[in-house]
C-alpha positions in Angstrom: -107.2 -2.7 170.2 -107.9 -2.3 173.9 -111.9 -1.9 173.1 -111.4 -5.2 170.9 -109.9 -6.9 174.0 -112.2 -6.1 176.5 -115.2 -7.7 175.0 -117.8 -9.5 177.5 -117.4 -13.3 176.6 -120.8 -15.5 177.2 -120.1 -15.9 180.9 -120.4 -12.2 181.6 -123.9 -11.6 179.7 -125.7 -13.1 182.4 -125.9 -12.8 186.3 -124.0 -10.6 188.7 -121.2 -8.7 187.6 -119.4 -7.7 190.8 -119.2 -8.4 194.5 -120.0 -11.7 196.2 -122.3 -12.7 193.7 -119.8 -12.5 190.6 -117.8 -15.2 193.1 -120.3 -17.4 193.5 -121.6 -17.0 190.2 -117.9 -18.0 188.8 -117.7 -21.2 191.4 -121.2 -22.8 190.2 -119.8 -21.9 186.6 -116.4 -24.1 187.4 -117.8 -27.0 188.9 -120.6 -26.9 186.4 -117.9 -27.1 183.7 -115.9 -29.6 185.2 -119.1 -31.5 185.6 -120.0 -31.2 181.4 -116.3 -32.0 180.7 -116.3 -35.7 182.7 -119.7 -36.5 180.9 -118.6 -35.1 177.5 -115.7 -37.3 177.7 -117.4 -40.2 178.5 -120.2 -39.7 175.0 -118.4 -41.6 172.5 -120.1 -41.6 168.7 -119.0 -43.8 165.4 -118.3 -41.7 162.7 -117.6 -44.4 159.7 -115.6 -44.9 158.2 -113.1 -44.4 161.0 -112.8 -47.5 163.4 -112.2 -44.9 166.1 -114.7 -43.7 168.7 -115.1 -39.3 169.1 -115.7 -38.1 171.9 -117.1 -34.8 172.4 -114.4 -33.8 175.4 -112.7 -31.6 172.6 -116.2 -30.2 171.9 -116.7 -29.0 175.7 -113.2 -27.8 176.4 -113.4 -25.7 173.2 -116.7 -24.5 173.6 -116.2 -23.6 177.5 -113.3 -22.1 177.0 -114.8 -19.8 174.0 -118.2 -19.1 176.8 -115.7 -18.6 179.9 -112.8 -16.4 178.4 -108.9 -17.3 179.7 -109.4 -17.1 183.3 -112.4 -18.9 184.0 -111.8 -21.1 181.3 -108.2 -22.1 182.7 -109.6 -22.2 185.9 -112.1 -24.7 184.9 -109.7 -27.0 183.2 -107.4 -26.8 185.6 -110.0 -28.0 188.2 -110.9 -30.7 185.8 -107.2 -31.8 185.3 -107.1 -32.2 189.4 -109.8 -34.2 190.0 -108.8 -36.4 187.2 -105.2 -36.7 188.9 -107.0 -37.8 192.4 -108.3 -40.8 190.5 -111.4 -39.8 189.5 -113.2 -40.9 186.4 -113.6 -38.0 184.0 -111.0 -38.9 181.3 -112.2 -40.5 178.1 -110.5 -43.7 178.3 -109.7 -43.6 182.2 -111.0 -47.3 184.2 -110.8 -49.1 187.5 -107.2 -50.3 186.4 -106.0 -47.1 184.6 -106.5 -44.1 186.3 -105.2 -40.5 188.1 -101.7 -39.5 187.3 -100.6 -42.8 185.7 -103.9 -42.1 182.7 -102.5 -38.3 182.5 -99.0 -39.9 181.5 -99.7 -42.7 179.2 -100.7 -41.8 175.7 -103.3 -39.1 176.2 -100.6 -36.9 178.3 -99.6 -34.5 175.3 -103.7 -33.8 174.3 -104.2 -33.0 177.8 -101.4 -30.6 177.7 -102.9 -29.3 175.0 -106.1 -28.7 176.4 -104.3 -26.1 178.4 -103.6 -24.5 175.7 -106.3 -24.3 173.5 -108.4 -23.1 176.5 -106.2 -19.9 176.8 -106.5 -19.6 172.8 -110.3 -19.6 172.6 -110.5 -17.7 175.6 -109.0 -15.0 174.4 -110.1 -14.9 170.5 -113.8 -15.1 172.6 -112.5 -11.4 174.0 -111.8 -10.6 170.6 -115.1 -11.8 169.9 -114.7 -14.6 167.3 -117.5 -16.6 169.2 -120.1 -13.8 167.9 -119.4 -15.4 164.3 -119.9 -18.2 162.3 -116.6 -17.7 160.3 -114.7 -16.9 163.1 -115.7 -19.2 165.5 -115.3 -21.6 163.0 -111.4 -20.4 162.7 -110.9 -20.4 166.7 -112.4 -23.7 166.3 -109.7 -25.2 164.0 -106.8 -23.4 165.7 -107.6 -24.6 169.1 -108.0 -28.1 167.8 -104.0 -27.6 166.2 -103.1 -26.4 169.9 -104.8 -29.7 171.6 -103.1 -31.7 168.0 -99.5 -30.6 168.2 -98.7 -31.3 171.9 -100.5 -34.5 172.0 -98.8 -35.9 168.5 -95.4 -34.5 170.0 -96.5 -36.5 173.0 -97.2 -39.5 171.3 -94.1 -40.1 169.1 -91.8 -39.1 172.4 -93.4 -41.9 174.2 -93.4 -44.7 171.8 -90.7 -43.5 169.4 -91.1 -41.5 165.9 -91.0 -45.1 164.0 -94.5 -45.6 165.0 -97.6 -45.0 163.1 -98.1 -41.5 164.8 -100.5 -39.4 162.8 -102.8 -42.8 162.2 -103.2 -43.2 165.8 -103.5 -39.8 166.9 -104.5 -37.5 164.1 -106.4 -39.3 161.2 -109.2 -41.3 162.7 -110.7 -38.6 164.5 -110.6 -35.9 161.7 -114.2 -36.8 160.5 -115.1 -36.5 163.9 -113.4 -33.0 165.1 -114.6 -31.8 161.1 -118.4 -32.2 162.7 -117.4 -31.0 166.5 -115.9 -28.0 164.6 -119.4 -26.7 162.5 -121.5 -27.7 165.7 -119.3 -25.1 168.0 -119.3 -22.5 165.2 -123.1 -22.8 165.2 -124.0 -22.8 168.5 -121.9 -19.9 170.4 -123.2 -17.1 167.7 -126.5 -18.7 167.7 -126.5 -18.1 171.2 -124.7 -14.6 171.5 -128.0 -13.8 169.0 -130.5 -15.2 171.4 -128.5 -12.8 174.0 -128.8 -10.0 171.7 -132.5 -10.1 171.4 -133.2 -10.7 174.9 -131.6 -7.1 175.8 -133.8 -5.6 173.0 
C-alpha cells in the first residue's frame, strides 16, 4: 500500500526534485495554476440543449489537482480562492458589481467549497495513480465532480431554502457539460503520463 501511495504524480516527472530548485519549480507551478484557473473560468461553451453556459473551471481544478497531487494542488487552490477574495476577477460569474468575499458567499459559495475538496480527492487517487488510466481517471473524474456537487447543492438549498428548484439550478443543466469535461480529463492525463513514459525510454 505504501509503494501504491508514493507514486510520482505529473508535477514530479519533470524538473528539479530537491533543493532550491524543487521551490521555485513548485512557486512558478502555483501561480501558473492559479493563472489557468481565472482563464478557465472565464471560457464559457453552449452545450444544447441546456440554456446554461459550462465553464471549464471544473475542468482545470480537476485536472490540476490530478497533475499536482494534494499539496501542491491545495496549495494552488487555496492561492486561487485568495486572490479571488481580494477582489480580483477569476471567478466564473464574478463582475465590477459582484466581487471578493461577497461572490464567494452568494450562490457559488458551496461549489467553491467543494473545490477544496475535490482537489485533495484527485490529488491523492493521482498518488495512487488513477491519472495513468483511462478508466480510472475517468472514475476520479466523476468522484471529484460528486465532491464539488454535494457541497455546492447543500449550499444552494441552505441559502434559498429546500422549496426551490435546487437540482435544476445547480445540477442538471451542466450535466452534458461536466459528461464532456469528464472524457476530455480521462484522455489527456494518461495521454500525457504516455508521452512521459516514452521520453525516459
Amino acid at each position: 500500500m505504501a509503494a501504491v501511495m508514493s507514486r510520482q504524480v505529473l508535477a514530479e516527472a519533470f524538473g528539479p526534485s530537491q533543493g532550491t530548485a524543487l521551490r521555485v519549480k513548485q512557486a512558478v507551478l502555483v501561480v501558473a495554476g492559479i493563472a489557468v484557473l481565472a482563464l478557465a473560468a472565464k471560457i464559457k461553451l453552449m452545450v444544447p440543449p441546456s440554456p446554461v453556459p459550462v465553464n471549464m473551471g471544473t475542468f482545470a481544478v480537476l485536472t490540476i489537482a490530478a497533475a499536482y497531487g494534494p499539496r501542491l494542488g491545495l496549495t494552488t487552490i487555496l492561492g486561487y480562492m485568495l486572490v479571488g477574495a481580494l477582489g480580483f476577477d477569476v471567478f466564473a460569474g464574478s463582475s465590477a458589481e459582484k466581487f471578493g468575499i461577497e461572490y464567494m458567499m452568494g450562490g457559488t459559495g458551496g461549489y467553491l467549497a467543494g473545490y477544496v475538496l475535490a482537489t485533495l480527492a484527485l490529488g491523492a487517487l493521482a498518488r495512487r495513480g488513477w491519472d495513468r488510466s483511462v478508466p480510472w481517471m475517468a472514475g476520479a473524474m466523476l468522484i471529484g465532480n460528486a465532491l464539488i456537487y454535494v457541497p455546492g447543492l447543500l449550499w444552494l438549498g441552505q441559502l434559498y431554502g429546500w422549496d426551490k428548484p435546487i437540482l435544476a439550478w445547480g445540477l442538471t443543466p451542466f450535466v452534458i457539460g461536466d459528461a464532456l469535461k469528464l472524457a476530455l480529463a480521462a484522455l489527456v492525463l494518461p495521454g500525457v503520463w504516455k508521452l512521459v513514459g516514452k521520453a525516459r525510454a
